[in-house]
C-alpha atoms as one frame of an Amber mdcrd trajectory, in Angstrom:
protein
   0.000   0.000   0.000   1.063   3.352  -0.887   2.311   6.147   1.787  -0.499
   8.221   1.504  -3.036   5.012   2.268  -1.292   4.018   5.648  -3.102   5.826
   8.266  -6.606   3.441   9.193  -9.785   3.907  11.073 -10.923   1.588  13.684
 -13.298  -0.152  11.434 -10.469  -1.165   9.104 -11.248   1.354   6.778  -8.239
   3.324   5.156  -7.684   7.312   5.247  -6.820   8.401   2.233  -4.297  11.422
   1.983  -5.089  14.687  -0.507  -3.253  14.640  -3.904  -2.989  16.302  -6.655
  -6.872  16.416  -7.364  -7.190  19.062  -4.893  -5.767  21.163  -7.858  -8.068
  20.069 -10.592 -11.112  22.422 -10.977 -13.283  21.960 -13.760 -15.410  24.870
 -15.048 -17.391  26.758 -12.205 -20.684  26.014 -14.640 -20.214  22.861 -16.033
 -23.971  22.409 -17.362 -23.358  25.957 -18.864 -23.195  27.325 -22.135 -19.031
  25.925 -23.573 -17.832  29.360 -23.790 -17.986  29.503 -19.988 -15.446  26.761
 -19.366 -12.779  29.188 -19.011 -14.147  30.285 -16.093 -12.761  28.026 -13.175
 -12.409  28.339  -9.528  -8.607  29.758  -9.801  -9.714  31.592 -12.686 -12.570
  33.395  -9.728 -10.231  34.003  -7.430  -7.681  35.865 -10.081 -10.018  37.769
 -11.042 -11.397  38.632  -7.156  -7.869  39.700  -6.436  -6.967  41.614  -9.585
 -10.554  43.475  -8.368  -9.613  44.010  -4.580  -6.340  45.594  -4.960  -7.797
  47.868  -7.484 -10.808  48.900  -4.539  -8.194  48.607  -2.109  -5.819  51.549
  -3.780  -9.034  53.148  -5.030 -10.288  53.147  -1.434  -7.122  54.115   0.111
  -5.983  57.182  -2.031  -9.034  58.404  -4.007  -9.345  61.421  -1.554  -6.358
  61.360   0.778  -6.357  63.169   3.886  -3.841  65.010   6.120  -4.346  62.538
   8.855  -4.882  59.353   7.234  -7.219  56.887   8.698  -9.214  53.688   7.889
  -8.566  52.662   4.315  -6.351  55.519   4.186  -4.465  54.526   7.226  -3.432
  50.744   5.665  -2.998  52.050   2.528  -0.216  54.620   3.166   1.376  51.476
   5.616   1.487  49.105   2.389   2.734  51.927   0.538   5.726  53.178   2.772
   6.820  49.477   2.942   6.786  48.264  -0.597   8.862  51.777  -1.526  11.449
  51.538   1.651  11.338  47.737   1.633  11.169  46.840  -2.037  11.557  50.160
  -4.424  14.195  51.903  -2.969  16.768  49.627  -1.484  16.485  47.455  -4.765
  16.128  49.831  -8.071  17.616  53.533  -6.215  16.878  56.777  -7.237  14.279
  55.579  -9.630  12.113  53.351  -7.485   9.519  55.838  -6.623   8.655  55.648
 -10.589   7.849  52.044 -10.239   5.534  52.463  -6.901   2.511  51.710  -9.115
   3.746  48.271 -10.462   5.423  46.858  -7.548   2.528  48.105  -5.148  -0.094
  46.676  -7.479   2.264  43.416  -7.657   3.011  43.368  -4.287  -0.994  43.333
  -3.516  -2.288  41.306  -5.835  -0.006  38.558  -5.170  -0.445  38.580  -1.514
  -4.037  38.900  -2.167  -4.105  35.583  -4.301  -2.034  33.698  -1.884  -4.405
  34.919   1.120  -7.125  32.997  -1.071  -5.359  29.619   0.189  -7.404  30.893
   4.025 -10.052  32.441   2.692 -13.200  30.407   4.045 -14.986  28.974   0.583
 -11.961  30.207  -1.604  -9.474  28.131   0.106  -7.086  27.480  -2.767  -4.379
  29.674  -3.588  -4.170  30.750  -7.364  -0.671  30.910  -7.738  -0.594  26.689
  -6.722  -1.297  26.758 -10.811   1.472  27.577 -11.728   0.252  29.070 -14.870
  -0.395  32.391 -12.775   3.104  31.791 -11.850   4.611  31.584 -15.342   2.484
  34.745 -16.152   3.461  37.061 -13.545   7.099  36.225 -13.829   7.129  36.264
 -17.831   5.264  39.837 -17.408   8.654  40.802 -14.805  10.767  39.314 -17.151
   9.131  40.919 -20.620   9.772  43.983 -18.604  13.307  43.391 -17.878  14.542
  42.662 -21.222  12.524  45.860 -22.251  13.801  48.021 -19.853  17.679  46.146
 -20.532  17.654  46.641 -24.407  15.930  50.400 -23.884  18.731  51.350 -21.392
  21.535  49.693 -22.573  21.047  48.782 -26.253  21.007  45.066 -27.117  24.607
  44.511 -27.474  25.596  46.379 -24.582  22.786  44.278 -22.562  24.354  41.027
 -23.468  27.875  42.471 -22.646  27.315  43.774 -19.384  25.754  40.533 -18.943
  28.106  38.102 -20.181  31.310  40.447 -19.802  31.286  42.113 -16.332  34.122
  44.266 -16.569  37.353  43.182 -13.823  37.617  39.497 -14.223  40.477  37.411
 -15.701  39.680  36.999 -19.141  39.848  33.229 -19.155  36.952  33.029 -16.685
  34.830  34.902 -19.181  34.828  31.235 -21.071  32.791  29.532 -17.994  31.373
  32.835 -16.730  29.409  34.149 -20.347  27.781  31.086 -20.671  26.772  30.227
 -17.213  25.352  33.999 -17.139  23.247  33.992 -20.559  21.884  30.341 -19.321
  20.974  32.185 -15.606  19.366  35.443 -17.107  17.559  34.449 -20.228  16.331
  30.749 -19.189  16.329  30.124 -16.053  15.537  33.287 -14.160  11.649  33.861
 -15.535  11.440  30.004 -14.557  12.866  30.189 -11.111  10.723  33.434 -10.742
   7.710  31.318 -11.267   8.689  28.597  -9.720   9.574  30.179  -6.299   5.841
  31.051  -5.665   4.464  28.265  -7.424   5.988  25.715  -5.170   5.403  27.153
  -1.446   1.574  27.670  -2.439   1.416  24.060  -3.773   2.958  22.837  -1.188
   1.484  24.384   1.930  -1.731  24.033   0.358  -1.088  20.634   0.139  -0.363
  20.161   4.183  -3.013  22.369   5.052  -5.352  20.035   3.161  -3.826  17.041
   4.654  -4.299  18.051   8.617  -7.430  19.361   7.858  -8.617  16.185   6.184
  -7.303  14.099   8.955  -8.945  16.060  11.850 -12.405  15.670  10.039 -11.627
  11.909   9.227 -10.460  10.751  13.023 -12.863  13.106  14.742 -16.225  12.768
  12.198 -16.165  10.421   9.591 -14.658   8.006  11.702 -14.389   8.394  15.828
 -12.817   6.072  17.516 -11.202   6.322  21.196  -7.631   5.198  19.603  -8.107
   7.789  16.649  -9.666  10.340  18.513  -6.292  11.642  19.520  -4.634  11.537
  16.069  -7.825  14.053  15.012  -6.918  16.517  17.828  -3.560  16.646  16.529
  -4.620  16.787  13.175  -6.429  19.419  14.404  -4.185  21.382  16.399  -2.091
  21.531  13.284  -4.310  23.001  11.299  -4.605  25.988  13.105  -0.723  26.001
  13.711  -0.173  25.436   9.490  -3.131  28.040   8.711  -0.745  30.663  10.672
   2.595  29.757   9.236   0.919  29.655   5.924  -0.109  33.196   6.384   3.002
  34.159   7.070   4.287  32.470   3.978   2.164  33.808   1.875   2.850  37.584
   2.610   6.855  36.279   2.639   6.443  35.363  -0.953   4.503  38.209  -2.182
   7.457  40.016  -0.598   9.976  38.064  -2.358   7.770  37.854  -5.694   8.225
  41.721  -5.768  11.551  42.367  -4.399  12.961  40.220  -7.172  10.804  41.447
  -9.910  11.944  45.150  -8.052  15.682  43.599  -8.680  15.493  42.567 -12.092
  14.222  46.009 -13.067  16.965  48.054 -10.850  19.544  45.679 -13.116  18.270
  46.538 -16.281  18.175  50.461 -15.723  21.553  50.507 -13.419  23.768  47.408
 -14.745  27.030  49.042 -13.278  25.411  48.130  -9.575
């Protein structure tokens, strides 16, 4: 029997684990109309987030006061930190002209990972990690934008390949290793980053959950009883850690998007 098939009931009956059909959505209106199978349960929640952060920043500075407060008040808070956290430290004197991407970013990723604890929602978006390979190819469209704009194409690839004060010998290992890191791999690992941590702590959060509700509902028992309280116990214990981890990789989402653009407008830092 298989890992995920181990744990048992009392009656002899075997707990099955979560897999990879916790991912698998089909369209929100499947006895609809076929033009409506686009529309999925990730597909929702994108679009809820794209629509929150734009209320949220709406909300916040459509009529800003002297002395902030509500709205206002968490607005100007997510603000400050995503341009002295984030803008600032990573791109320089130009960061404050990128406010409006990497706060949107910054927002609407957190806002999609938050999904994964919403009640009802409970899925992160970015666990498809076709929301993943969308937000990083938009950073990395961006990037090579910004790069060829700011530094013309060949001197992109030089400063890239070539950075000035090495032996010239370790320019035959360096250039290649370089061009493979910055045109390949880095929109992948972008992706990749977020896509894994929501997978996977969606993943454990669905596990614990499932084996409270097993050991403590579908199937109490004096001997199981106590694997449901732990089961339960860390639930609550995974649904705060995954909080955290979601805001953490919205954070990291941005500052490295934040990155790649402060390399392609100052490639001398």
């Amino acid at each position: 029997m298989s890992a995920p098939h181990l744990l048992a009931s009392g009656g002899g009956e075997e707990f099955e684990a979560p897999g990879l059909h916790i991912f698998d959505w089909g369209p929100l209106f499947p006895d609809g109309p076929s033009w409506l199978d686009w529309l999925t349960k990730p597909v929702l929640i994108v679009a809820l987030s794209a629509l929150v952060t734009v209320l949220f920043a709406w909300r916040a500075f459509r009529s800003p006061k002297l002395v902030p407060k509500g709205i206002q008040n968490i607005g100007e808070v997510g603000y400050l930190f995503v341009r002295d956290q984030i803008a600032r430290p990573m791109i320089g004197k130009d960061g404050d002209k990128w406010m409006g991407f990497l706060f949107a970013t910054f927002f609407f990723v957190l806002f999609m990972n938050l999904s994964g604890v919403i009640p009802v929602l409970q899925l992160p978006a970015p666990s498809h990690i076709a929301f993943a390979i969308v937000l990083a190819i938009t950073v990395y469209v961006i990037m090579l934008f910004l790069s060829v704009k700011h530094q013309g194409l060949v001197g992109y690839f030089k400063n890239m390949m070539f950075p000035p004060g090495l032996p010239k010998p370790l320019y035959l290992i360096l250039a290649p290793i370089e061009l493979l890191s910055n045109i390949i791999l880095r929109p992948f690992t972008h992706a990749v980053r977020l896509f894994a941590n929501m997978f996977a702590g969606h993943l454990l959060l669905a596990f614990f959950s499932t084996v409270a509700w097993w050991f403590l509902v579908e199937k109490l028992t004096v001997l199981g009883a106590g694997v449901g309280v732990v089961g339960f116990l860390m639930t609550i214990v995974m649904t705060a850690f995954e909080i955290f981890v979601q805001s953490l990789q919205a954070f990291i989402f941005t500052l490295l998007a934040a990155s790649y653009i402060g390399g392609a407008l100052h490639p001398d830092h």
